[in-house]
C-alpha positions as CSV (number, residue, x, y, z in Angstrom):
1,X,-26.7,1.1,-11.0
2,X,-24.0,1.6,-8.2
3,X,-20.7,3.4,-9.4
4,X,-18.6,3.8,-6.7
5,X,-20.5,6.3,-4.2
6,X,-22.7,7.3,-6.8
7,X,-26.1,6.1,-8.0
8,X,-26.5,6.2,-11.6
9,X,-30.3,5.6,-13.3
10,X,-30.8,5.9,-16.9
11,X,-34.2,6.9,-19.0
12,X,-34.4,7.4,-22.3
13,X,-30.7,7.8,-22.8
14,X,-30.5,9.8,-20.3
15,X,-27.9,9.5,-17.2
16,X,-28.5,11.0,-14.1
17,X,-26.9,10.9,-10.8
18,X,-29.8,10.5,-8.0
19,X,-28.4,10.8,-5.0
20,X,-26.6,14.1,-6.1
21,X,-28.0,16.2,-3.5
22,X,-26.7,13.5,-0.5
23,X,-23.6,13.2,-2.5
24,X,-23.1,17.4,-2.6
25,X,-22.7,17.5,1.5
26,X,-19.3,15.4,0.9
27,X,-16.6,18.2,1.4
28,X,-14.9,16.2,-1.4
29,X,-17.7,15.6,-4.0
30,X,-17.6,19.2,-5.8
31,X,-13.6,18.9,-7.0
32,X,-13.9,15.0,-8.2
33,X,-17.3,16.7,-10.3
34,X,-15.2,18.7,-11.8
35,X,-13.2,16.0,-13.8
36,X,-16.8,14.3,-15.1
37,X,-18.1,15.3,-18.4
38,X,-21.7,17.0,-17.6
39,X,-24.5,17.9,-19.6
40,X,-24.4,22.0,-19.9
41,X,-27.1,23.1,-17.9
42,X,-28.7,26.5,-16.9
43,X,-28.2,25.0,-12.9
44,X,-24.8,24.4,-11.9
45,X,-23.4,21.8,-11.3
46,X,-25.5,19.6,-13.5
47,X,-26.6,15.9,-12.0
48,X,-26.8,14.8,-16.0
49,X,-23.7,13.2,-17.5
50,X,-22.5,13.3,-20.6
51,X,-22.4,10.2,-23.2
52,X,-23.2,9.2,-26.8
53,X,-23.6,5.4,-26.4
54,X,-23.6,4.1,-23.0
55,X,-22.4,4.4,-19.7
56,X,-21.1,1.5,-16.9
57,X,-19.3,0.1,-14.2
58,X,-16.2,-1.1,-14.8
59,X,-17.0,-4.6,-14.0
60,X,-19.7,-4.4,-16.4
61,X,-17.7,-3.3,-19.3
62,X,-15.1,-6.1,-18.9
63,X,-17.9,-8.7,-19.2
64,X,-19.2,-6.6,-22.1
65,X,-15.9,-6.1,-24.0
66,X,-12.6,-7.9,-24.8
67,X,-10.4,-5.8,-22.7
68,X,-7.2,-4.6,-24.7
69,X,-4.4,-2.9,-24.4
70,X,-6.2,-0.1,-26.5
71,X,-8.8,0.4,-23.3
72,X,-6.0,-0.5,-20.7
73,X,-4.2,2.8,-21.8
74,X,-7.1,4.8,-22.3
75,X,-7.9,3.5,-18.5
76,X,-4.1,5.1,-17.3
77,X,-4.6,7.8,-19.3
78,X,-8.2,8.9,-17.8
79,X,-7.3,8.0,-14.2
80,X,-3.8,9.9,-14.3
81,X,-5.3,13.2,-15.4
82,X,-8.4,13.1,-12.7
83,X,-5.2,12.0,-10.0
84,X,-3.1,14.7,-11.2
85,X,-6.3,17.1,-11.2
86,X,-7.1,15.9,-7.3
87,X,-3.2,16.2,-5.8
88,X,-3.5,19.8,-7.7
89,X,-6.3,20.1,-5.3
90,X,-4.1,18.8,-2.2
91,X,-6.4,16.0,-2.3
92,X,-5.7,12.2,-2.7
93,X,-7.5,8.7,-3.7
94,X,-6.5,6.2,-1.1
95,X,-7.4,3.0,-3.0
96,X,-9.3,1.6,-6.3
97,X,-11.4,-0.7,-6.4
98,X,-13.3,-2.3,-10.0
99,X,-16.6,-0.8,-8.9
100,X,-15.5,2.8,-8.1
101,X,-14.4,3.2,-12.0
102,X,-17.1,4.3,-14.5
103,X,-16.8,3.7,-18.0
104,X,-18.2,6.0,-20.5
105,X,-18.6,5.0,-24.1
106,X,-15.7,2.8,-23.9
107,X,-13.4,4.8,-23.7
108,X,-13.5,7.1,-21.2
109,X,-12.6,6.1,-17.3
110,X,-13.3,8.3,-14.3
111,X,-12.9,7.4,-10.8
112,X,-16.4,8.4,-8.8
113,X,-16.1,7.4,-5.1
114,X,-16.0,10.0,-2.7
115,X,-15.9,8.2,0.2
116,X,-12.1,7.2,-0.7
117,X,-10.9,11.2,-0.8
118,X,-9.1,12.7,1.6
119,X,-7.2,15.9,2.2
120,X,-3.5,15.7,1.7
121,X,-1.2,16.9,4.8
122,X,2.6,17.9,5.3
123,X,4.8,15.5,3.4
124,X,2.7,14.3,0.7
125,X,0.6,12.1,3.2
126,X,-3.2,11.8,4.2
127,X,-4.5,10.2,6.7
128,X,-7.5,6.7,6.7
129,X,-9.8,7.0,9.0
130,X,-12.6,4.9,7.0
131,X,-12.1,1.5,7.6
132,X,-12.0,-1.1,4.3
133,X,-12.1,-5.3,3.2
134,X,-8.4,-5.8,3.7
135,X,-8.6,-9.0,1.6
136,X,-9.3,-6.7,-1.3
137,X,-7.4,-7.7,-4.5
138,X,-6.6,-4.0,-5.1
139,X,-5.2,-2.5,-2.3
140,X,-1.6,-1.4,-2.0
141,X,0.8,-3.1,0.4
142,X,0.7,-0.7,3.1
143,X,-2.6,-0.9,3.5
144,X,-2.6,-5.2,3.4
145,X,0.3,-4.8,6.2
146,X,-1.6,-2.3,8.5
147,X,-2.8,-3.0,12.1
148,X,-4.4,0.2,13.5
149,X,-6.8,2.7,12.3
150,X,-6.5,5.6,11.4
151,X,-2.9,5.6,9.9
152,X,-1.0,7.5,7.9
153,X,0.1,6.9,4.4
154,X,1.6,8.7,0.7
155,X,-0.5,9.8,-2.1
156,X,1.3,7.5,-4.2
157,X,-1.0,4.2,-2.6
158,X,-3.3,4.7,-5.4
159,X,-0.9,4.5,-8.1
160,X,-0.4,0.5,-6.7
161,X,-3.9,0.4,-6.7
162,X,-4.3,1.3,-10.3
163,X,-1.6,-0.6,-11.9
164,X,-3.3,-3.7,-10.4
165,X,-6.8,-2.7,-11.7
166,X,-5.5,-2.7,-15.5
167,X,-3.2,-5.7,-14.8
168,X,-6.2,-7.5,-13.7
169,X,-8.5,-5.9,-16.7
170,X,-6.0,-7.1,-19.2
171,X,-5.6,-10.8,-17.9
172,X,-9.7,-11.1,-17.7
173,X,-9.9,-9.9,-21.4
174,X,-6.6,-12.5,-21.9
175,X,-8.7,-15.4,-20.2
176,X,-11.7,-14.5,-21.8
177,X,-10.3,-15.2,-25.2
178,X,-8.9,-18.3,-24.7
179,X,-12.2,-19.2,-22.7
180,X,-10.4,-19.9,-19.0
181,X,-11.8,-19.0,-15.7
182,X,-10.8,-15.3,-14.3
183,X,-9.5,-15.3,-11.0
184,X,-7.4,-12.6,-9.4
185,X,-4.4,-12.4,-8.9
186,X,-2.9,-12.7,-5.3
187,X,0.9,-11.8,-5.1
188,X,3.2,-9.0,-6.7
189,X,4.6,-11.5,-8.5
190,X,1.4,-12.9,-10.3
191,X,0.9,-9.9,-11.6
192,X,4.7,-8.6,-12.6
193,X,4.8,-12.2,-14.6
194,X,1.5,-11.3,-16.4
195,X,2.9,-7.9,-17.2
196,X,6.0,-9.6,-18.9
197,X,3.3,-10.3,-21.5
198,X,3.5,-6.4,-22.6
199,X,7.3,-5.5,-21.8
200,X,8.2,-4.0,-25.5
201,X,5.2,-1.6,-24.5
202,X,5.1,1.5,-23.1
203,X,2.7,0.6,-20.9
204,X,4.7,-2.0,-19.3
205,X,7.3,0.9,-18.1
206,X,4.8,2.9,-16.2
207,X,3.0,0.2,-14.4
208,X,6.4,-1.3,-13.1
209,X,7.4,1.9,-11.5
210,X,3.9,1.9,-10.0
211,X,3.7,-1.5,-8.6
212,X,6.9,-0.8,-6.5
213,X,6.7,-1.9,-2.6
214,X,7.6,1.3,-1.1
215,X,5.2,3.9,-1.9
216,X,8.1,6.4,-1.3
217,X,9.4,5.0,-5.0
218,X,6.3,4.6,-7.2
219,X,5.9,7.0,-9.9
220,X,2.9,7.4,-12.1
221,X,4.6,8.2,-15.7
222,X,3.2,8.4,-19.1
223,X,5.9,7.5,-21.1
């Protein structure tokens, strides 16, 4: 399977990363490796991962499992530490998409595209220079309203990016229950009247502050 920039094969239980090697000569790959839970090994790094059950896409695993608010803040929770463990790095995620996010016994998320990492600059900014879908349901504002390549933008895109990924996570395991077709979401405001669904939860808090317009405001906060 494809996860994100990596491809994953399994054998006997067993998880590897194949194209490990190709995946080493990205400047980027070794500190986003450092956030994945690998076998111990006599040969560092290891191209085994870690799991007891299973390991997926995140697409997979929302077809698989009634997404809940359980897994939607296990989801922040993975995701802020391996972006707080990147920026500590100077480097940032530009945007998050479904497929980039792998899921490991249900319960642990990590974000495995290293094709979307780039060095931070002066001011908190990196710049794109890769270009991307821009009708993709997931990407921040700034990058729907931009004309030229490559631009400059905050390290706080992805938080946008992320807060619409669990949104969307939550309303497919919401449709799923009550047996309705899943389609995404396509405005701000689809997805802040979804979100009214969990205000008297913590959760609700810190994916308001990360869906705001300017990137300049969004905060990523655990409350």
């Amino acid at each position: 399977m494809i996860i994100g920039s990596l491809h994953i094969s399994t054998e006997n239980y067993i998880y590897k990363i194949t194209n490990f090697i190709k995946c080493h000569d990205h400047p980027l790959f070794s500190p986003m490796l450092q956030c994945f839970p690998l076998k111990s090994t006599y040969k560092l790094p290891s191209d085994q991962l870690y799991c007891s059950e299973f390991i997926t896409s995140l697409p997979e695993f929302i077809q698989m499992k009634s997404f809940t608010i359980h897994h939607a803040t296990k989801l922040l929770y993975s995701i802020y530490y391996q972006i707080h463990f990147l920026f500590e790095n100077n480097i940032a995620i530009s945007f998050i998409d479904l497929q980039d996010i792998m899921v490991i016994d249900g319960v642990y998320f990590y974000f495995c595209n290293c094709n979307k990492l780039y060095n931070i600059k002066k001011n908190n900014c990196f710049v794109i220079t890769d270009c991307y879908d821009t009708s993709n349901p997931f990407l921040p504002p700034e990058f729907q309203k931009n004309t030229i390549m490559p631009f400059s933008t905050l390290s706080t895109s992805v938080y946008y990016s992320l807060a619409v990924i669990i949104i969307y996570c939550l309303h497919t395991g919401n449709e799923k229950r009550t047996n309705n077709p899943v389609n995404y979401f396509l405005s701000k405001s689809e997805y802040l009247s979804f979100l009214q669904k969990y205000r008297h939860t913590k959760l609700y808090h810190t994916l308001l502050l990360c869906l705001m317009e300017d990137p300049i405001e969004r905060k990523l906060i655990l409350f």
